[in-house]
N, C-alpha and C positions, 0 to 999 in steps of 0.2 A: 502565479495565481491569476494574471490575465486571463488563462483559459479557460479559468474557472471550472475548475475538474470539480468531478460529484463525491461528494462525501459516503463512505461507507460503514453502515452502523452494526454489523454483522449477522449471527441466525440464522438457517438453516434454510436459507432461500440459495441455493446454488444458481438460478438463473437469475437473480439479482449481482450475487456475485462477478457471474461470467460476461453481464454485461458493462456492472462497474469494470474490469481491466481493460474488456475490448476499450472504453473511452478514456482510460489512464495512457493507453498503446497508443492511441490517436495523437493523442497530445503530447508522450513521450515522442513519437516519431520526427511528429512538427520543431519539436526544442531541441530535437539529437540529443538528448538527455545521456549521460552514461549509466551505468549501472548503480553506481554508486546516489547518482542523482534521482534516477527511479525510486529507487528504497527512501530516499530521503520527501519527495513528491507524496507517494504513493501512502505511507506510516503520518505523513502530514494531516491527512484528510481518510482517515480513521474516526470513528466517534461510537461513542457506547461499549455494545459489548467487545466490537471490533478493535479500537484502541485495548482495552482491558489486555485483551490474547495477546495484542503485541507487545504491551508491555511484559507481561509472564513470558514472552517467546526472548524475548531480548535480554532478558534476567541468563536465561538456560544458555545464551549465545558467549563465546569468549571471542579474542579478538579474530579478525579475518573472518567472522558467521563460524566458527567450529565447535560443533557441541561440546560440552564441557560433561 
């Protein structure tokens, strides 16, 4: 949270989206984050409707991310 990554609140702005990752990838790169730590980073700092999809997306996920 030192890097203070930007929060994303979701909506039908794909060049807001595309810029949120590019600076999630910044900061993943700087921390060697693994994959697992990406996901965990990244679903951190969700807000709004954004959080909302994740949580329904994680409901439909079983273990290992395999759709159920």
């Amino acid at each position: 949270m030192k890097q203070k990554p930007p929060t994303f609140t979701g909506g039908y702005n794909s060049d807001g989206a595309y810029k949120w990752l590019e600076e999630l990838e910044i900061i993943f790169e700087a921390m060697e984050c693994s994959e697992e730590g990406k996901t965990t980073l990244g679903t951190y700092v969700l807000r709004k409707e954004a959080n909302i999809w994740w949580k329904n997306a994680k409901q439909r996920l079983g273990a290992g991310g395999v759709v159920i």
